[in-house]
PyMOL Python script that loads the backbone (N, CA, C, O; Angstrom):
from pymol import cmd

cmd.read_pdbstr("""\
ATOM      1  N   UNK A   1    -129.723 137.436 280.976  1.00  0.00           N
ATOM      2  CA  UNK A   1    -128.722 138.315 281.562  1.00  0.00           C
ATOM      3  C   UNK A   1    -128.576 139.533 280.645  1.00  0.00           C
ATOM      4  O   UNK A   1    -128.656 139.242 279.452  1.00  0.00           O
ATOM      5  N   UNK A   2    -128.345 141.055 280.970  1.00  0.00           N
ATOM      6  CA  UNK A   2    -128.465 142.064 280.540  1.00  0.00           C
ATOM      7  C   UNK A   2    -127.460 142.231 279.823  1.00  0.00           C
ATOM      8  O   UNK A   2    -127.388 142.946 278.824  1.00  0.00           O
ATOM      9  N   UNK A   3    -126.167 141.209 280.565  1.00  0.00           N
ATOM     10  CA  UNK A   3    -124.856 141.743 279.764  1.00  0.00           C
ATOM     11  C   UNK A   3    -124.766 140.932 278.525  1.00  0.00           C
ATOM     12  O   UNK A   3    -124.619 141.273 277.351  1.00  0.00           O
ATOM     13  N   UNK A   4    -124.872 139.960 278.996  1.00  0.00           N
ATOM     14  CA  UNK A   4    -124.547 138.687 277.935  1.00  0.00           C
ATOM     15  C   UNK A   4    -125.578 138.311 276.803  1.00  0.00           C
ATOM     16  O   UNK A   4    -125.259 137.530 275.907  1.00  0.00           O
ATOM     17  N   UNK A   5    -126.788 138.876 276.872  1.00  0.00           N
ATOM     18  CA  UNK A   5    -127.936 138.801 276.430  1.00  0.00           C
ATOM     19  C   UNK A   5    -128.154 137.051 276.351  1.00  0.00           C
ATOM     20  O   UNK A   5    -128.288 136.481 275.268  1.00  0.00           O
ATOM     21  N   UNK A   6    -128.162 136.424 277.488  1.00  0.00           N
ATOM     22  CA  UNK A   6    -128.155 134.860 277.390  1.00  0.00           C
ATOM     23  C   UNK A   6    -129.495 134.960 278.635  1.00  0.00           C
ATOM     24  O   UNK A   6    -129.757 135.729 279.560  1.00  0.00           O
ATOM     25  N   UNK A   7    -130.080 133.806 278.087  1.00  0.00           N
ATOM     26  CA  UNK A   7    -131.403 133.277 279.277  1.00  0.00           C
ATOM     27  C   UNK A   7    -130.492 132.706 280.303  1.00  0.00           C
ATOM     28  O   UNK A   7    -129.367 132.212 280.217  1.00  0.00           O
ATOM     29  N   UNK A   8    -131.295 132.913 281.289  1.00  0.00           N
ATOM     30  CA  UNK A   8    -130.933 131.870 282.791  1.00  0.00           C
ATOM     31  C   UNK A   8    -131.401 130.603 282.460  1.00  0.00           C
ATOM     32  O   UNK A   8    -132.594 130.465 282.191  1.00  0.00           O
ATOM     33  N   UNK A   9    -130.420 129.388 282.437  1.00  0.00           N
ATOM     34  CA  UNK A   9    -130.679 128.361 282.937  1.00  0.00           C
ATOM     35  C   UNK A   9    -130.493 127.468 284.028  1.00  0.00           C
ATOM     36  O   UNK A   9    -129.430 127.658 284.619  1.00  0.00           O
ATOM     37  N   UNK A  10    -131.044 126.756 284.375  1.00  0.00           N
ATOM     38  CA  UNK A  10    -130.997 125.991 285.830  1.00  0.00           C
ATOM     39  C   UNK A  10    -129.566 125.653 286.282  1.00  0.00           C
ATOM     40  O   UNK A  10    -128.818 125.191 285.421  1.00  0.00           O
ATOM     41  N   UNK A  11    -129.230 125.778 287.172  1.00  0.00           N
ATOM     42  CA  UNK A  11    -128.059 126.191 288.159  1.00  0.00           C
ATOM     43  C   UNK A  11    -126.645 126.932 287.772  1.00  0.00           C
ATOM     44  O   UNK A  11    -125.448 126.884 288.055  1.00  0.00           O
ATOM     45  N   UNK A  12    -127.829 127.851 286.704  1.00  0.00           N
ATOM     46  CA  UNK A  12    -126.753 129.335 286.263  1.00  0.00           C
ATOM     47  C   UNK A  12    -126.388 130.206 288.348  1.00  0.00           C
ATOM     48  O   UNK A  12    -127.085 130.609 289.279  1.00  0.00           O
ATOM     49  N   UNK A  13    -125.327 130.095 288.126  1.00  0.00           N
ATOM     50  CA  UNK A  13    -124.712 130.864 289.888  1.00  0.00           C
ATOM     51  C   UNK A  13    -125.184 132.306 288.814  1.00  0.00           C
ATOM     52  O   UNK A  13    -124.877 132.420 287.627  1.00  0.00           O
ATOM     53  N   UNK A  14    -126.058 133.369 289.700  1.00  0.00           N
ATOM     54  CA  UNK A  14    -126.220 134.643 289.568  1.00  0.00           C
ATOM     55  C   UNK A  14    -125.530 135.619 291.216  1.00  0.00           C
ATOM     56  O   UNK A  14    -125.143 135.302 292.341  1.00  0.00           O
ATOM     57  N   UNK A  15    -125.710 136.836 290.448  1.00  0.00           N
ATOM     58  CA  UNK A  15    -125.583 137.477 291.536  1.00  0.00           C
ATOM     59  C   UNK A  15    -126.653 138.804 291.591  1.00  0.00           C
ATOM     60  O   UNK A  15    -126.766 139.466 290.559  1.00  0.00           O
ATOM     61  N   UNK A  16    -127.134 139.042 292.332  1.00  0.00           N
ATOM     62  CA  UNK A  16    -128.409 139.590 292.872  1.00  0.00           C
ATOM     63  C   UNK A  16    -127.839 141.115 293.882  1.00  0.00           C
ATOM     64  O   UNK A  16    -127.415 141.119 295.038  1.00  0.00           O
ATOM     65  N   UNK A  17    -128.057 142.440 292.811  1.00  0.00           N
ATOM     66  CA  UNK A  17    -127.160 143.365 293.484  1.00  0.00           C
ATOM     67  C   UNK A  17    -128.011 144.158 294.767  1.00  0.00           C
ATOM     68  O   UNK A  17    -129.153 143.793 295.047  1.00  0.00           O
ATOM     69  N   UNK A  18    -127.612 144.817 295.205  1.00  0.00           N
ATOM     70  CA  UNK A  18    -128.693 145.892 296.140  1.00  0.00           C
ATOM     71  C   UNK A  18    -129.640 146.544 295.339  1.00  0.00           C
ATOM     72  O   UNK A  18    -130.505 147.060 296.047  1.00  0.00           O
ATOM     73  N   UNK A  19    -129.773 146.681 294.432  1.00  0.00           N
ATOM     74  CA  UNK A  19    -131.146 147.332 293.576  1.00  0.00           C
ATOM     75  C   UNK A  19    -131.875 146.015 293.032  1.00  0.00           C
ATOM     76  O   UNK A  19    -132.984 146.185 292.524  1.00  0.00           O
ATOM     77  N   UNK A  20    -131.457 144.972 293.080  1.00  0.00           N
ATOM     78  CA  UNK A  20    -132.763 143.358 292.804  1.00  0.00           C
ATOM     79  C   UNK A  20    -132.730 143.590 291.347  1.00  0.00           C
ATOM     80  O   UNK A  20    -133.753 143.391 290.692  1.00  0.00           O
ATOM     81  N   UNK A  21    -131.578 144.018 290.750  1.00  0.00           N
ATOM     82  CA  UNK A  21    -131.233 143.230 289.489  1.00  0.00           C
ATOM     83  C   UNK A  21    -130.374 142.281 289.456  1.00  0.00           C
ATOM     84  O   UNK A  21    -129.449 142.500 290.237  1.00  0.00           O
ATOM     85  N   UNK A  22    -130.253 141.044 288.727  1.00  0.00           N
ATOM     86  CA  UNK A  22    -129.626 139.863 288.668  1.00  0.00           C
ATOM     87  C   UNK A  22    -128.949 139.625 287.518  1.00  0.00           C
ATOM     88  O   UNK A  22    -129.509 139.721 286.426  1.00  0.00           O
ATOM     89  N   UNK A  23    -127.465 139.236 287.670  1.00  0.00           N
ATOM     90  CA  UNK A  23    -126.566 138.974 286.296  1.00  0.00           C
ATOM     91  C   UNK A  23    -126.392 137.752 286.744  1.00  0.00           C
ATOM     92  O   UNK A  23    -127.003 137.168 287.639  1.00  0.00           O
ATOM     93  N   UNK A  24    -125.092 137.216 285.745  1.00  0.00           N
ATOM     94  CA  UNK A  24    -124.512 135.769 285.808  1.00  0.00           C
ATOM     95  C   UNK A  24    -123.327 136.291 286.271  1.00  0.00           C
ATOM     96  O   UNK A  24    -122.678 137.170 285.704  1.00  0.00           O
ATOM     97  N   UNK A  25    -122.934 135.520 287.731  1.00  0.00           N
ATOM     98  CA  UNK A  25    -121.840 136.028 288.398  1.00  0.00           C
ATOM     99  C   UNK A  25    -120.436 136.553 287.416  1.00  0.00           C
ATOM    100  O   UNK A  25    -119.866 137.644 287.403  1.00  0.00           O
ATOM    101  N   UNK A  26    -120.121 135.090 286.504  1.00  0.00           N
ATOM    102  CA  UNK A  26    -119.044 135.802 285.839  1.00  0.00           C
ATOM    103  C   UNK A  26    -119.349 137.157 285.232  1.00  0.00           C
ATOM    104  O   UNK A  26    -118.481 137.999 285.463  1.00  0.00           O
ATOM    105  N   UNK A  27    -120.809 137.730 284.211  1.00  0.00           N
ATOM    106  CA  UNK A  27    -120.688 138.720 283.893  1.00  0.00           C
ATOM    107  C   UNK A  27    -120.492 140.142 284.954  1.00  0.00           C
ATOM    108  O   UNK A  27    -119.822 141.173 284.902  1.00  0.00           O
ATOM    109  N   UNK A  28    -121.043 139.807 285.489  1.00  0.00           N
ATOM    110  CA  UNK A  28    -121.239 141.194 286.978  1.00  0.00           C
ATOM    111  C   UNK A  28    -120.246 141.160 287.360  1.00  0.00           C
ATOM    112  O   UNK A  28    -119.929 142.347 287.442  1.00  0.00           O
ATOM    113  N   UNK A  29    -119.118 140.346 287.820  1.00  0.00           N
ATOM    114  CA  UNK A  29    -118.474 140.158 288.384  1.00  0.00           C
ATOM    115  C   UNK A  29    -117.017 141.216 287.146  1.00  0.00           C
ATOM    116  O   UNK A  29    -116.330 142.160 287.539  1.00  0.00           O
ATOM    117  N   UNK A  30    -116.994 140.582 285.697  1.00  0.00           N
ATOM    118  CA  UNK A  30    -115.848 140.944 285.350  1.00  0.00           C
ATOM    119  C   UNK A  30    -116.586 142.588 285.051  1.00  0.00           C
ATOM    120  O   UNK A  30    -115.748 143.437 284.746  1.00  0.00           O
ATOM    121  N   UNK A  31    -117.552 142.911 285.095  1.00  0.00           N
ATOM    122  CA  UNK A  31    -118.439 144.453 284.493  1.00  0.00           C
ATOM    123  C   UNK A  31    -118.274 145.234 285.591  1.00  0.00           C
ATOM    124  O   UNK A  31    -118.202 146.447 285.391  1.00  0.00           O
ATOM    125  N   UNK A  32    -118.189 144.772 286.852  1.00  0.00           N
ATOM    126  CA  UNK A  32    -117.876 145.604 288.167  1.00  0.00           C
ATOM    127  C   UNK A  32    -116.570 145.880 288.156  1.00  0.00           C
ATOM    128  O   UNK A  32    -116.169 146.970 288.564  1.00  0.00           O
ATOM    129  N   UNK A  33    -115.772 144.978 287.710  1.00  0.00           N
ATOM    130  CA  UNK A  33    -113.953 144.743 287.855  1.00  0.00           C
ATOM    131  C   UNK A  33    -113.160 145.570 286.991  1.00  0.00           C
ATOM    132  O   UNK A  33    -112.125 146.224 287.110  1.00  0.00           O
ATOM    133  N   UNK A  34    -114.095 145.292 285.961  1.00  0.00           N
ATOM    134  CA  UNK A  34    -113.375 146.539 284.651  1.00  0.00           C
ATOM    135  C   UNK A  34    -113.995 147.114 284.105  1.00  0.00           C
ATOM    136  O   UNK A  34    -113.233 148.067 283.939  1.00  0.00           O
ATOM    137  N   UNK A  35    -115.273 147.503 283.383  1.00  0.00           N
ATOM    138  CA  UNK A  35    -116.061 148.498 283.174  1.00  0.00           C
ATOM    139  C   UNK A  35    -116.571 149.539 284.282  1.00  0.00           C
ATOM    140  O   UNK A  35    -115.751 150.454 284.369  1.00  0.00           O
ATOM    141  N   UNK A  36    -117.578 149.692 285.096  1.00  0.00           N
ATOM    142  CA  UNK A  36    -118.060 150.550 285.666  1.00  0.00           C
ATOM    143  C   UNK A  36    -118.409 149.774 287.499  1.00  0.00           C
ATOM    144  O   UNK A  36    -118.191 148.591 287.762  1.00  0.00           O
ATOM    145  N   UNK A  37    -118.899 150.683 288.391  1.00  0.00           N
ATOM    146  CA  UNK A  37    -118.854 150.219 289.568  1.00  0.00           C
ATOM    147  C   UNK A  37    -120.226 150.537 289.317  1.00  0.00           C
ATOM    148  O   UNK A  37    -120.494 151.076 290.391  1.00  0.00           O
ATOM    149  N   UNK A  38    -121.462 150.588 288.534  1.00  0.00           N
ATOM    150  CA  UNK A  38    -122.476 150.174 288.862  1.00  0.00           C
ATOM    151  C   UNK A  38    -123.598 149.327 287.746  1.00  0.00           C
ATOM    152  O   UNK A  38    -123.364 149.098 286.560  1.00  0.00           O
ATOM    153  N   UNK A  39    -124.817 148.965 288.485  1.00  0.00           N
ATOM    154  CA  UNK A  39    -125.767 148.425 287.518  1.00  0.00           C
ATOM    155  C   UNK A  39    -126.058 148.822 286.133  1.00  0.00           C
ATOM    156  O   UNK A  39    -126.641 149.813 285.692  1.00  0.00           O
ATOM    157  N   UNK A  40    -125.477 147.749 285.516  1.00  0.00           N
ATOM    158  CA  UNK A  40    -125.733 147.911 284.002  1.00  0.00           C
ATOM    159  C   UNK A  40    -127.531 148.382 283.733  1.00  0.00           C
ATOM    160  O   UNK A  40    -127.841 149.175 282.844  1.00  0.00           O
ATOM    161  N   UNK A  41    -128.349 147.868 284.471  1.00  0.00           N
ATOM    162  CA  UNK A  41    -129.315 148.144 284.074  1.00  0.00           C
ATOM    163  C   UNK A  41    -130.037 149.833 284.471  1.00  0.00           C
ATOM    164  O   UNK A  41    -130.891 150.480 283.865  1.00  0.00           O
ATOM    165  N   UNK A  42    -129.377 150.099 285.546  1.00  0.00           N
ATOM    166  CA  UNK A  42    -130.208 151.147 286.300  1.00  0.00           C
ATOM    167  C   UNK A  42    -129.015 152.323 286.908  1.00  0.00           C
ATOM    168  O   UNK A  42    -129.224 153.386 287.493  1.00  0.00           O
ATOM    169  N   UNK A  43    -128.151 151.892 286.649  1.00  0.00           N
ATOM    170  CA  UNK A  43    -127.234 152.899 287.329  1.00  0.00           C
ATOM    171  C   UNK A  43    -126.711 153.340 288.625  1.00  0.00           C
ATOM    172  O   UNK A  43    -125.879 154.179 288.970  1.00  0.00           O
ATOM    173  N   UNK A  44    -127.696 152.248 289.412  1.00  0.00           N
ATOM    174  CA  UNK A  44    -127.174 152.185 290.820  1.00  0.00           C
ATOM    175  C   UNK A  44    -125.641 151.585 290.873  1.00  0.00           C
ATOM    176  O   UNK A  44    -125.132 150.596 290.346  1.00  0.00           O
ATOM    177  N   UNK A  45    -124.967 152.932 292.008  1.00  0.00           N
ATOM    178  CA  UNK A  45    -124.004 152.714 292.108  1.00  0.00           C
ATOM    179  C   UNK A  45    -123.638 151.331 293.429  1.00  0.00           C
ATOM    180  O   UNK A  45    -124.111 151.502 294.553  1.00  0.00           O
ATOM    181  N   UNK A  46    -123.001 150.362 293.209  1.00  0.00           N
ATOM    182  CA  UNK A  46    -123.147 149.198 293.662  1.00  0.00           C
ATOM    183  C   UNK A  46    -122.167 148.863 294.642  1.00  0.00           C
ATOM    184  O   UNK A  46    -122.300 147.843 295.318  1.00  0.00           O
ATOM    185  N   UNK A  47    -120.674 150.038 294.853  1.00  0.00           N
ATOM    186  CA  UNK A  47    -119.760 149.477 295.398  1.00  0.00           C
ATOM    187  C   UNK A  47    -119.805 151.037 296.444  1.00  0.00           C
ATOM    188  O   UNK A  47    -120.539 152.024 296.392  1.00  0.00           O
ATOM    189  N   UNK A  48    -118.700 150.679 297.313  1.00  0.00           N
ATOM    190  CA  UNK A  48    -119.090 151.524 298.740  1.00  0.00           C
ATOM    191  C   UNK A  48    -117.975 152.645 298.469  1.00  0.00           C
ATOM    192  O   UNK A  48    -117.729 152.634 297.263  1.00  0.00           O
ATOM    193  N   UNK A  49    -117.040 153.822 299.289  1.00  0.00           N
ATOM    194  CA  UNK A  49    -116.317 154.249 298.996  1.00  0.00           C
ATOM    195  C   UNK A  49    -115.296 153.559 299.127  1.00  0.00           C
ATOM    196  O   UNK A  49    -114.428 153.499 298.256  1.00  0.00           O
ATOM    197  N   UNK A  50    -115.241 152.857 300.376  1.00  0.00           N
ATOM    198  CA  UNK A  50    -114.125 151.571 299.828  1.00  0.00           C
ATOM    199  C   UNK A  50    -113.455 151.241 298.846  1.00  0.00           C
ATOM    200  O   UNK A  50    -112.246 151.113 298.652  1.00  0.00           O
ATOM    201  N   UNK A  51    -114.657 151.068 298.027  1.00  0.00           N
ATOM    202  CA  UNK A  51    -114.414 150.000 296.637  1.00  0.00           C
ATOM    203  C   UNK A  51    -115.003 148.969 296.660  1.00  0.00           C
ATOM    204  O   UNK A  51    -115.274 148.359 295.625  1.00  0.00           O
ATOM    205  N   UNK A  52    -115.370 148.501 298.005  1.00  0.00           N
ATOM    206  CA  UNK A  52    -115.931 147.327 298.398  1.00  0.00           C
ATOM    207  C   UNK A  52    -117.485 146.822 297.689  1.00  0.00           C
ATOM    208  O   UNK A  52    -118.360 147.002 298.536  1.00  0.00           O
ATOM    209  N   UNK A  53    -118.093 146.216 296.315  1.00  0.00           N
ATOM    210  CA  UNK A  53    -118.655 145.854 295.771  1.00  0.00           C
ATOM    211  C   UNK A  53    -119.904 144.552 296.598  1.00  0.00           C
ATOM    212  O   UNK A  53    -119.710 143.399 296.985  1.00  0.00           O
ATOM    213  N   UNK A  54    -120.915 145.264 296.595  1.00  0.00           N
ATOM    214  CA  UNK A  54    -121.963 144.378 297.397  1.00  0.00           C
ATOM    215  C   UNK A  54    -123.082 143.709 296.465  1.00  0.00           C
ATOM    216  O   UNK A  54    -123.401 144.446 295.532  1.00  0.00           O
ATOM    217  N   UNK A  55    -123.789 142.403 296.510  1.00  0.00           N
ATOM    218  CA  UNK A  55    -124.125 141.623 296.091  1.00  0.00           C
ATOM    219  C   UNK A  55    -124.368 140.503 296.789  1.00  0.00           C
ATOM    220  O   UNK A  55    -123.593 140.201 297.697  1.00  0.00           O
ATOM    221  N   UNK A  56    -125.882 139.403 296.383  1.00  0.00           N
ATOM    222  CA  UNK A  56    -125.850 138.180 297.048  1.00  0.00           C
ATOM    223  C   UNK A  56    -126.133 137.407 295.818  1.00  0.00           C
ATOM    224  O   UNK A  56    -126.594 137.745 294.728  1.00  0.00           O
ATOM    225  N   UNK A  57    -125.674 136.117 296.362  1.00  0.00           N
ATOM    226  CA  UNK A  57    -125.484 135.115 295.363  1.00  0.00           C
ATOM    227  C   UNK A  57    -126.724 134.376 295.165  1.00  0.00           C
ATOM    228  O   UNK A  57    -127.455 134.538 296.142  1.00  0.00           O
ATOM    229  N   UNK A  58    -127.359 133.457 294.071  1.00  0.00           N
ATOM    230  CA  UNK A  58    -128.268 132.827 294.029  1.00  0.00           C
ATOM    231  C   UNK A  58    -127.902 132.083 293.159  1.00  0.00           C
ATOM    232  O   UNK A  58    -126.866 132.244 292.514  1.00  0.00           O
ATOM    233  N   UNK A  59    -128.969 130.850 292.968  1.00  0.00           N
ATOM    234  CA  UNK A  59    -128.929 129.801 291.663  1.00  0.00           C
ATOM    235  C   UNK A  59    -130.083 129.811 291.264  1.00  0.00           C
ATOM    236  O   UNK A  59    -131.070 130.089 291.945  1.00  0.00           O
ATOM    237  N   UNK A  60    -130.057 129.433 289.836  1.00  0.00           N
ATOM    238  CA  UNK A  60    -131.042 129.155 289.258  1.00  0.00           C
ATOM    239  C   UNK A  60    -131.961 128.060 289.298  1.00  0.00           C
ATOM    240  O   UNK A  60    -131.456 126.971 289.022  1.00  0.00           O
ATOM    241  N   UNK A  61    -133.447 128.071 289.630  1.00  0.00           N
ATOM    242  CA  UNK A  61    -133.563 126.811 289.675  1.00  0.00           C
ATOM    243  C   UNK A  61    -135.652 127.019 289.301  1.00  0.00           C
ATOM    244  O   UNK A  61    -136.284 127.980 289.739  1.00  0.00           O
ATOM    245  N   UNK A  62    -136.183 126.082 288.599  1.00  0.00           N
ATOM    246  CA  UNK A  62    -137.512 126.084 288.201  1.00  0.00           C
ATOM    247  C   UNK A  62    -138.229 125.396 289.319  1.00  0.00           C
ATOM    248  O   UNK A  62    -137.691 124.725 290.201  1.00  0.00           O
ATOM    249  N   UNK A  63    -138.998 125.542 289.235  1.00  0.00           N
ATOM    250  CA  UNK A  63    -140.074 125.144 290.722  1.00  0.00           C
ATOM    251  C   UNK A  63    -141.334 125.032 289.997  1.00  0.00           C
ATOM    252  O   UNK A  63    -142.373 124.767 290.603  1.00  0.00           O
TER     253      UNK A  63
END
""", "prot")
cmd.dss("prot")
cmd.show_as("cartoon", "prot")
cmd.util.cbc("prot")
cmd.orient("prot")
C-alpha cells in the first residue's frame, strides 16, 4: 500500500479507485476523508463535484 508502505496480505479488504490504483480501504478511505480528494499515487482526482468519492472494493487473495 502506497500510504502505509505495508504489503498486501491475504484478505487485506482494498479499495480499487477509477484510475486502477489500489490502497487498504482503511488507508484510502481516512486519505480521501482528511487529506486530499485524490490518488495518492497519480493525482487523479477521485471524488465528483458532489463530493461523492468513487471506488470498488476487493480482497486480497493468492491463486
Amino acid at each position: 500500500c502506497y500510504i502505509c508502505l505495508s504489503d498486501y496480505e491475504e484478505g487485506d479488504k482494498l479499495r480499487v479507485l477509477p484510475c486502477n490504483h489500489e490502497y487498504h480501504v482503511s488507508c484510502i478511505d481516512k486519505w480521501l476523508k482528511e487529506v486530499n480528494r485524490v490518488c495518492p499515487l497519480c493525482r487523479h482526482d477521485v471524488c465528483g463535484a458532489g463530493g461523492e468519492c468513487s471506488g470498488t472494493n476487493a480482497d486480497v487473495s493468492t491463486q
